[in-house]
Structures are given as C-alpha cells and as structure tokens.
Residue frames as qw, qx, qy, qz and C-alpha x, y, z in Angstrom:
[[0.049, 0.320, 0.798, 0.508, 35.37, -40.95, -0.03],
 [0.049, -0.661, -0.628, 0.408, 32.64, -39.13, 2.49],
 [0.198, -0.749, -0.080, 0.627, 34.49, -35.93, 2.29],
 [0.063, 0.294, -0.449, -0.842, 34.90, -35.69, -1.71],
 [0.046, -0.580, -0.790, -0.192, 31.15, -36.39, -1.88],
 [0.046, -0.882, -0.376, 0.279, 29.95, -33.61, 0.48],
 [0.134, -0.372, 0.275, 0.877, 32.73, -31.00, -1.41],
 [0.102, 0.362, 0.764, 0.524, 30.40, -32.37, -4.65],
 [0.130, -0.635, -0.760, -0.041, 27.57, -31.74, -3.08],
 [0.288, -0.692, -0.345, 0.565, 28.70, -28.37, -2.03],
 [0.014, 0.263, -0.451, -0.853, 30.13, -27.10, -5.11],
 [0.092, -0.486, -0.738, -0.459, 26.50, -28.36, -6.91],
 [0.164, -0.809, -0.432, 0.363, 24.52, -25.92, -4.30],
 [0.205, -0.580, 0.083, 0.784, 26.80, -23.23, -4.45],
 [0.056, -0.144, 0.297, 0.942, 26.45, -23.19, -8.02],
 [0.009, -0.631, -0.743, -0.226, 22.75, -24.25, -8.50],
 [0.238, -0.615, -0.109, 0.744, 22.69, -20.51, -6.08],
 [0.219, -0.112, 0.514, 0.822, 24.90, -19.24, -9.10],
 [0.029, -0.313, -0.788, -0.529, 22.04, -20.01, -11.72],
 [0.062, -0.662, -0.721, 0.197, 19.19, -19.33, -9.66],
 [0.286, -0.754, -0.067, 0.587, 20.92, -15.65, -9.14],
 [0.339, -0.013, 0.372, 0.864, 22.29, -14.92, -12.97],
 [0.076, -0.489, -0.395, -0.774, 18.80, -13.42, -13.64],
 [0.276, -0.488, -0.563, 0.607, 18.36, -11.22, -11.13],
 [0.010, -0.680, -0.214, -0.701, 16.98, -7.80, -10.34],
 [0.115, 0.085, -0.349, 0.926, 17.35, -4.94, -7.58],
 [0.353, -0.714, -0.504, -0.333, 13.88, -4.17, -5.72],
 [0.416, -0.291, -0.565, 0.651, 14.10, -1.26, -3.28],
 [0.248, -0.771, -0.371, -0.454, 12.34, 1.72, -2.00],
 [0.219, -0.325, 0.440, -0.808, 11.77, 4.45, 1.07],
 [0.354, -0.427, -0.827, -0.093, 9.77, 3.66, 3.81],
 [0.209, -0.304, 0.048, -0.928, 7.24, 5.66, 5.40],
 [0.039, 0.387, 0.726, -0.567, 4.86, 6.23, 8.30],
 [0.177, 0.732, 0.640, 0.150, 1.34, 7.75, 7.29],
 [0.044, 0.949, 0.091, -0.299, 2.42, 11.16, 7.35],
 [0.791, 0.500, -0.052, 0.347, 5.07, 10.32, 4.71],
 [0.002, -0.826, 0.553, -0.105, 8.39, 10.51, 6.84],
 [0.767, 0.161, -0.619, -0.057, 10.55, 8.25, 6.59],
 [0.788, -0.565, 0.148, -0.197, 11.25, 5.83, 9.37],
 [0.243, 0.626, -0.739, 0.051, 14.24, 4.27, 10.50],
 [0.118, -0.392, 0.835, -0.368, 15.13, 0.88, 11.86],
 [0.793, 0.062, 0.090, -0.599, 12.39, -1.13, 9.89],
 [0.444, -0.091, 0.882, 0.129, 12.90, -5.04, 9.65],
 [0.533, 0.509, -0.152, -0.659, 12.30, -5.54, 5.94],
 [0.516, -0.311, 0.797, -0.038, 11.97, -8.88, 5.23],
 [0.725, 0.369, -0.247, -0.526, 11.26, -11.01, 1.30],
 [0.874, -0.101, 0.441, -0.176, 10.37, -14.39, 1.13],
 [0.271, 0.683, -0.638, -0.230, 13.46, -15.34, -0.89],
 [0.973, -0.220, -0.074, -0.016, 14.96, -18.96, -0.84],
 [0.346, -0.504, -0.660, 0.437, 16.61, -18.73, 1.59],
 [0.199, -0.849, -0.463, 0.157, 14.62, -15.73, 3.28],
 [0.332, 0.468, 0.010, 0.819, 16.63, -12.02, 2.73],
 [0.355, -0.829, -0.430, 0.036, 16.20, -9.52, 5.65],
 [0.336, 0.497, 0.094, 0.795, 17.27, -5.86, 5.83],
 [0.357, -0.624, -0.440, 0.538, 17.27, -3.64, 8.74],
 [0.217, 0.808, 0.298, 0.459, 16.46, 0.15, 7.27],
 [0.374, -0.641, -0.354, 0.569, 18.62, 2.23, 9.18],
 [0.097, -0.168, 0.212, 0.958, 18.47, 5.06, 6.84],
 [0.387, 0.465, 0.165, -0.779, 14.75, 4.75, 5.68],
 [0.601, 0.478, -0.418, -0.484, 15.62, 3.05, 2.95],
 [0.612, -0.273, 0.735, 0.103, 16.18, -0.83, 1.99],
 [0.359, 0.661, -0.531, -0.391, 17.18, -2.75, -0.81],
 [0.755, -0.111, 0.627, -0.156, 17.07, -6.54, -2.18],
 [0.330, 0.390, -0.763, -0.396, 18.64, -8.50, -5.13],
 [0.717, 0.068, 0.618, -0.315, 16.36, -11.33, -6.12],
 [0.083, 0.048, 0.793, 0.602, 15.69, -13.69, -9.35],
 [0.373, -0.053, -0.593, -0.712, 12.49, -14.21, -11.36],
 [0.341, -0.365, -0.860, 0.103, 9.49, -14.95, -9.48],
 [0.309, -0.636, -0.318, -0.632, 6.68, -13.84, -7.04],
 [0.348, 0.204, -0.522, 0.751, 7.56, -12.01, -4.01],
 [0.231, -0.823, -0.452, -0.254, 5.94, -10.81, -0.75],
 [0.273, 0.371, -0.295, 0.837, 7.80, -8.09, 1.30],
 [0.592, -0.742, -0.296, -0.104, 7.07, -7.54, 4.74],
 [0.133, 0.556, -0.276, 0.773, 7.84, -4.47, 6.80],
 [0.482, -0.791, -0.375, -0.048, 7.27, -4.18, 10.74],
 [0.162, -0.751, 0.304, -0.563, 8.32, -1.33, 13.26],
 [0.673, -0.169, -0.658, 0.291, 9.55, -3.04, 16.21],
 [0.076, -0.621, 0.415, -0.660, 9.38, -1.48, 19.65],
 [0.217, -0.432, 0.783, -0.391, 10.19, -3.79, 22.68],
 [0.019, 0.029, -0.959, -0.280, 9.76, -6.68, 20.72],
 [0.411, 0.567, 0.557, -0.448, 6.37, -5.57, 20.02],
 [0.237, 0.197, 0.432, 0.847, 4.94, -4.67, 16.61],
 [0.009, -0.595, -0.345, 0.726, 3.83, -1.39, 16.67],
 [0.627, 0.577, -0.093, -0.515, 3.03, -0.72, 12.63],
 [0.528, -0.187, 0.754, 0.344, 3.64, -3.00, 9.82],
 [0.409, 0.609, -0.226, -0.641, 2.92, -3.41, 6.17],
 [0.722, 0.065, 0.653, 0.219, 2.48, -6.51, 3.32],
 [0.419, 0.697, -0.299, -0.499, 3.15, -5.62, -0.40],
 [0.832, 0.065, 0.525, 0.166, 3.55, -7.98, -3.27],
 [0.126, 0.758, -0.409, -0.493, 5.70, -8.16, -6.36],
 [0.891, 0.048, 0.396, 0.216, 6.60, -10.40, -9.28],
 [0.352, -0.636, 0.505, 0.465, 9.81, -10.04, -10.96],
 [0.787, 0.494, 0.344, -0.139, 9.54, -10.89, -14.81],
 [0.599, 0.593, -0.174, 0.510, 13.27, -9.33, -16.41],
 [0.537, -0.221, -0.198, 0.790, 16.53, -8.10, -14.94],
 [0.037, -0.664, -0.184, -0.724, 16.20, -4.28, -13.97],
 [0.027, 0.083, 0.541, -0.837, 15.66, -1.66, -10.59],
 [0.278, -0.629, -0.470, -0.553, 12.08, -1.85, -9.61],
 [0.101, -0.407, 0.235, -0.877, 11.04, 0.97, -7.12],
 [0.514, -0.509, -0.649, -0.237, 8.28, -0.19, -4.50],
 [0.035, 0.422, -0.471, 0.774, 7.84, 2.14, -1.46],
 [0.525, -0.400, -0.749, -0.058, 6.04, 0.73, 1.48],
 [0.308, -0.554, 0.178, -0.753, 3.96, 2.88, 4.07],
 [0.285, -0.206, -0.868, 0.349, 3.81, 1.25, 7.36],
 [0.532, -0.479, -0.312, -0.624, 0.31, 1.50, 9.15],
 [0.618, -0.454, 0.321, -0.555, -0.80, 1.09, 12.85],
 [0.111, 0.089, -0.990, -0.005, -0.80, -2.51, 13.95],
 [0.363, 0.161, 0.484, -0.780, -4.02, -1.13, 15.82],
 [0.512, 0.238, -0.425, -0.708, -6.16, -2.18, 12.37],
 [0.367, 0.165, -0.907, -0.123, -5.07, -5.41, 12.54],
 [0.031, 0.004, -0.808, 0.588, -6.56, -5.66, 15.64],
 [0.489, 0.210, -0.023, -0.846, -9.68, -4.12, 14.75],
 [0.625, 0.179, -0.656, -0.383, -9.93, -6.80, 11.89],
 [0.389, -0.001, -0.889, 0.242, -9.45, -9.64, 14.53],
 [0.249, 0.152, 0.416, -0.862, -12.06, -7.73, 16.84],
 [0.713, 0.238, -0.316, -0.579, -14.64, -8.09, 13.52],
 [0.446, 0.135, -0.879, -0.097, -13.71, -11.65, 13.21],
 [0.181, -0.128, -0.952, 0.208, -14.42, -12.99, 16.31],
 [0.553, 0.272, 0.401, -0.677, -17.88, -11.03, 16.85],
 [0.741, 0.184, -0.286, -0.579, -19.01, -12.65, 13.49],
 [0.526, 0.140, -0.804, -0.240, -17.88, -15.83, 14.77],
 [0.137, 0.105, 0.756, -0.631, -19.79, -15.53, 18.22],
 [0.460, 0.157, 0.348, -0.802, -22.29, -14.86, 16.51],
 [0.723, 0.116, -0.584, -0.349, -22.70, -17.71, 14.37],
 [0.384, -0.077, -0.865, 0.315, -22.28, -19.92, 17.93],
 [0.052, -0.399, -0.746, 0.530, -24.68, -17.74, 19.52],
 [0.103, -0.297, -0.573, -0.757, -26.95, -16.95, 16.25],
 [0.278, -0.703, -0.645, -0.112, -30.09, -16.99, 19.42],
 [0.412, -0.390, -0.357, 0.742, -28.80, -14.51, 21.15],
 [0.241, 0.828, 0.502, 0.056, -31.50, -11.39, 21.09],
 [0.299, -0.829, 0.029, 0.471, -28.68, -8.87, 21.48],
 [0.317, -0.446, 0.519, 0.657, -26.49, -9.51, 19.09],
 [0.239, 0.544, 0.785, 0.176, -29.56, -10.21, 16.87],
 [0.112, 0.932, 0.342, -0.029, -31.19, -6.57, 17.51],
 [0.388, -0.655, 0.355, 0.543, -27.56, -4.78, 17.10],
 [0.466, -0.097, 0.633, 0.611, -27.72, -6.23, 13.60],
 [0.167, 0.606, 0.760, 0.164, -31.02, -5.36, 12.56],
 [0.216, -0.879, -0.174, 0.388, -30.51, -2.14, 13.76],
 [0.338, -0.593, 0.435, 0.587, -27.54, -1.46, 11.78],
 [0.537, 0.179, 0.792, 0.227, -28.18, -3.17, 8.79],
 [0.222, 0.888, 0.398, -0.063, -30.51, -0.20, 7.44],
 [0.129, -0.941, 0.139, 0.279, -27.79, 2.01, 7.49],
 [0.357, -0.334, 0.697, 0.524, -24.94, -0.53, 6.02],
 [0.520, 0.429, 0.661, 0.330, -27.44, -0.49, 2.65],
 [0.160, 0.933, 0.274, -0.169, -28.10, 3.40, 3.09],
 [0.262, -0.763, 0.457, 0.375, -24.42, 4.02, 3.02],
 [0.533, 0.016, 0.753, 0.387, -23.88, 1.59, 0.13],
 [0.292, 0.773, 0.562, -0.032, -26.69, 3.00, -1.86],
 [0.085, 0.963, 0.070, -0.244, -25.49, 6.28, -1.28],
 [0.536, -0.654, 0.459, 0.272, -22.17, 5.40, -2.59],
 [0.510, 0.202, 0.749, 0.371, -22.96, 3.46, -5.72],
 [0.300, 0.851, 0.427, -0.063, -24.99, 6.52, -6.48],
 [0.061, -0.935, 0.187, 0.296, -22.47, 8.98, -5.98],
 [0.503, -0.226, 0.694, 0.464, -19.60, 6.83, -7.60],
 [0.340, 0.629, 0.654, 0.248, -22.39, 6.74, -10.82],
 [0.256, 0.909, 0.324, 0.047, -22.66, 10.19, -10.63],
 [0.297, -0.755, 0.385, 0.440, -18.87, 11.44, -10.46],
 [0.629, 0.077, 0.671, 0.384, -18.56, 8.70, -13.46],
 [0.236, 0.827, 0.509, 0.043, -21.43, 11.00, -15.56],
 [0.044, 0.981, 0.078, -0.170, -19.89, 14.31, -14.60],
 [0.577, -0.400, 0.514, 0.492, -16.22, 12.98, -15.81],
 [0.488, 0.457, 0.604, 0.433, -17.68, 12.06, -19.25],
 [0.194, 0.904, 0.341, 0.171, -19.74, 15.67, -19.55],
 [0.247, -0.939, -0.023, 0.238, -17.59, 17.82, -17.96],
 [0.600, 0.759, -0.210, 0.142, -14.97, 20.10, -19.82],
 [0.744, 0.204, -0.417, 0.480, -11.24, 20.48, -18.98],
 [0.488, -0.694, -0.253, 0.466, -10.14, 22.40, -15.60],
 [0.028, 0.977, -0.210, -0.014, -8.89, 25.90, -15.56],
 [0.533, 0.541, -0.400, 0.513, -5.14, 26.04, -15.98],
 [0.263, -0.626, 0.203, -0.706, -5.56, 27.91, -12.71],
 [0.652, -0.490, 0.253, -0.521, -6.54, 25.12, -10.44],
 [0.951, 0.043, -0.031, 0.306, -5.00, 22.15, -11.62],
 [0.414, 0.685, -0.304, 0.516, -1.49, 24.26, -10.88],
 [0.353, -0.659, 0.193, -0.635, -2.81, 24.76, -8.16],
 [0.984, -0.156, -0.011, -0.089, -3.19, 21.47, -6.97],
 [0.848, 0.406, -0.165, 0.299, 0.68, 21.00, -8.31],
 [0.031, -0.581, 0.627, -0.517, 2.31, 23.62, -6.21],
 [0.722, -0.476, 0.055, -0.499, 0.86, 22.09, -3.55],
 [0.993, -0.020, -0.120, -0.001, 2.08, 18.83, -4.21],
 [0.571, 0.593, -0.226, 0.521, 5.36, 20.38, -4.65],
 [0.349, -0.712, 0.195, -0.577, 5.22, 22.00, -1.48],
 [0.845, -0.359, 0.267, -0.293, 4.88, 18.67, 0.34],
 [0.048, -0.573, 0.784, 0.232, 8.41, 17.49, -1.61],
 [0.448, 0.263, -0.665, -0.537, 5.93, 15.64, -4.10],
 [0.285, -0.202, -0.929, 0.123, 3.77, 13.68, -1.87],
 [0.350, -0.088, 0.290, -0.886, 0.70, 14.30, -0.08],
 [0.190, 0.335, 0.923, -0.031, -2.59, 12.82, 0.73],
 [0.019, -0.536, -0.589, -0.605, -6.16, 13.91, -1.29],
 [0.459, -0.632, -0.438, 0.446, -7.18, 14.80, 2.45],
 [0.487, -0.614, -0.195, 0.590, -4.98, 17.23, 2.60],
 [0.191, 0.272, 0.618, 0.712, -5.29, 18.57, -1.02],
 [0.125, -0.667, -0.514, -0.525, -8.77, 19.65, -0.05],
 [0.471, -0.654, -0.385, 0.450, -8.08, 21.10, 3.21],
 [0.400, -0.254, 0.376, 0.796, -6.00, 23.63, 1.03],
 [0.007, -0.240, -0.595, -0.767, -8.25, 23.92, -1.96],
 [0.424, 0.280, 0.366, -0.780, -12.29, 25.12, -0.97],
 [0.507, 0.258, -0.494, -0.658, -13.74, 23.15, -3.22],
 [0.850, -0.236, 0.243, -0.403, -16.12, 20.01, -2.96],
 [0.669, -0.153, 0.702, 0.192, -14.82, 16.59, -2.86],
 [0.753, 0.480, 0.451, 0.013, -16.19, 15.66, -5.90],
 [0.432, 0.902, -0.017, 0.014, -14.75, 18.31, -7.87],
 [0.345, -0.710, 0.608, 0.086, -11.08, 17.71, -6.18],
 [0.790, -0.001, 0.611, 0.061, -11.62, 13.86, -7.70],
 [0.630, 0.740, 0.159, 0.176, -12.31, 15.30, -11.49],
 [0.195, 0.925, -0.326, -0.006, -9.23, 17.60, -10.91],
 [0.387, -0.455, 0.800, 0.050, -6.78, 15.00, -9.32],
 [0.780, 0.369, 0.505, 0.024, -8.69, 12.26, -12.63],
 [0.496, 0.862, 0.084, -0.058, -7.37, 14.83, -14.87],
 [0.332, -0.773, 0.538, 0.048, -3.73, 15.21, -13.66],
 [0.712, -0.246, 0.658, 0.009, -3.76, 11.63, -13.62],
 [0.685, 0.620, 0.380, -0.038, -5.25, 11.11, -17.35],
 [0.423, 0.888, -0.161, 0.076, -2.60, 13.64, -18.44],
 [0.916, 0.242, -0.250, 0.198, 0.06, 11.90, -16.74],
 [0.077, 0.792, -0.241, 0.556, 1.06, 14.24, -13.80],
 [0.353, -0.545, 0.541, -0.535, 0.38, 12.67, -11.06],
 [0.454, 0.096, -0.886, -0.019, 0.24, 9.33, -10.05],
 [0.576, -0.469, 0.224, -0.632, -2.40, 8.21, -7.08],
 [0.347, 0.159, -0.918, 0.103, -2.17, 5.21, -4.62],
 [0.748, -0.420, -0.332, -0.393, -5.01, 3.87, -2.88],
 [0.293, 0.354, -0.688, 0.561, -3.98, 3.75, 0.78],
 [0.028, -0.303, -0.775, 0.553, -7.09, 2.57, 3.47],
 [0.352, 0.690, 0.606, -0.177, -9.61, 4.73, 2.90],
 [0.178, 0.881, -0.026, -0.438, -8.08, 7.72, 1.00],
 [0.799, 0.515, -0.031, 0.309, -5.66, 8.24, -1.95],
 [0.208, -0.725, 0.307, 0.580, -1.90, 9.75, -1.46],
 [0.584, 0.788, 0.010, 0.194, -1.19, 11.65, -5.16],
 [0.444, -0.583, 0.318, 0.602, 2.57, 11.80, -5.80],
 [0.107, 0.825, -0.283, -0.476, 4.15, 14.14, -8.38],
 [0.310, -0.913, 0.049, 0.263, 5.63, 12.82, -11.16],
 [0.468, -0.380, 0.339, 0.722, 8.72, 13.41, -12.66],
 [0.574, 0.815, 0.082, -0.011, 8.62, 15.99, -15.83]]
C-alpha cells in the first residue's frame, strides 16, 4: 500500500513538472569579458525551481524556463576563487528565444563596494572621530562641484539635442564602419579615441543612430558599449 502511494506521488510531481514546463521559453546569450571576448568555462547559473546551471564551454549558454521572474548569475572561477562575475534579471511573459548577453566584470568592484560600506559604517560608530570628520568635510565640496557640474552639463547636451540639426552623412558612417570594424560591438570610449571630436558631440551622434534605430547602446559602469544593429 506504501509503495503504490509514493508511485502516486511520483507520477503527480513528475507531471505537476510537465505543466509547470508546457509554457516555456529558451533564454540564452554570449558571454563576455570587458573587452568583448568571449570567455569560456563560465558557471551560469538561473534561479529556476529546482535551480538550472550551465557550464559555458564555448562562450555561450542556454536555459529553457516557464513564465516568471528570473535572476541569472555568471561567475569566472579560478581556484575556487571568483575572479569576475555578473547579475542580470529577466521576466519571461510568452513562449519564444529571448537573447540576453552578460559581460562579466572584475570581482575587484565588489570589493571596493564592501570597502565603502564598512568606512560609512565606522563612521557612524566613530561619528567623534576628527579624522574621519575632516576627510569628509574636505571632500564634500568637491562631491557637490562634480554633481553641479554634471546636472549642468547633462541640461546642456539635453538643449543642444533639441536645437541642433541632423549630422553629416559623413560622420555618423563614420561612427558605423567603426562599429563594424569591431564585429559590431565596441565601447563609446573607444568610438572617441577614433573620432577627434568632443564628447559631447560623440553623445548627439551616437543619440542620433540610436533615434534612427542603428544602433543600440547599453549602459555598462560608467560608460556605454553601442552595438550595431541588424539592417
């Protein structure tokens, strides 16, 4: 009687599974180091029920999932250390291939971040302390000058978007080989290293692209990488 209970109970899992899985969808992608190559041998890992993990030994990985909201975590391993890593989210909403590539970054950052943390929480435990007191005060002038100067300049690229006419033909191509060159990836960085022109004027040309649907930018840390694409 035990044993044609737990078969029940197994054939009601297996197919609850079934159901869970009939509306599914494909979610994969390349993965990349900051200088867009790809990397091998990344532990790629989504918070399925139960958990899905994928070992990239070609660069690439690849997950069947249902309906719902996902996070995906990537880390480099190197003697059971992590040496870069990466969080990205998704939610799944219809059956279908969605694309999501995922640059891995330093672990070093993290570290940084945890570095920040605990000075601001020494210094709330040691809020008398004239050092860490005249370090702030000191600085402080400079974290409003840099803000200031930033809202200003952000205000005035906004202004010169509205007024300003369309780019040469000439330079927005230009921009495009480029990309092309770099097998449709690249970083804004490295856009202007290439081009002589001022930041600002690289932003209106790489706003336009976008606006017309050429290029496609991702916000990556502090810069943008602009990929190509498809026509």
């Amino acid at each position: 009687m035990l044993m044609q209970k737990s078969k029940i109970l197994t054939y009601l899992f297996v197919a609850m599974s079934l159901v869970s899985f009939a509306n599914a969808a494909t979610i994969s992608g390349t993965i990349y180091d900051l200088s867009l190559k790809k990397i091998n041998n990344v532990r790629v890992e989504i918070d399925t029920t139960p958990k899905q993990l994928f070992i990239a030994q070609n660069g690439t990985y690849s997950f069947n999932v249902p309906y719902g909201a996902y996070t995906i975590k990537a880390q480099l391993m190197q003697k059971n250390a992590t040496i870069a890593s990466v969080r990205e989210y998704i939610t799944i909403k219809q059956d279908g291939s969605y694309n999501l590539d995922l640059i891995l970054f330093p672990d070093i950052e993290e570290g940084i971040e945890d570095i920040d943390i605990n000075l601001h929480e020494n210094f709330i435990e040691t809020k008398n302390n004239m050092v860490l007191t005249t370090v702030i005060f000191l600085t402080l002038p400079l974290i409003l000058a840099v803000i200031f100067y930033l809202t200003k300049n952000k205000k005035r690229v906004q202004v010169e978007i509205k007024k300003s006419e369309d780019f040469e033909d000439r330079d927005l191509n230009r921009i495009i080989s480029i990309i092309k060159q770099e097998s449709g990836r690249t970083t804004q960085k490295e856009i202007r290293k290439q081009i002589p022109l001022s930041e600002a004027k690289i932003s209106l040309m790489l706003a336009e692209l976008e606006h017309k649907g050429i290029i496609e930018k991702i916000k990556k840390g502090r810069g943008n990488i602009i990929i190509l694409k498809e026509r």
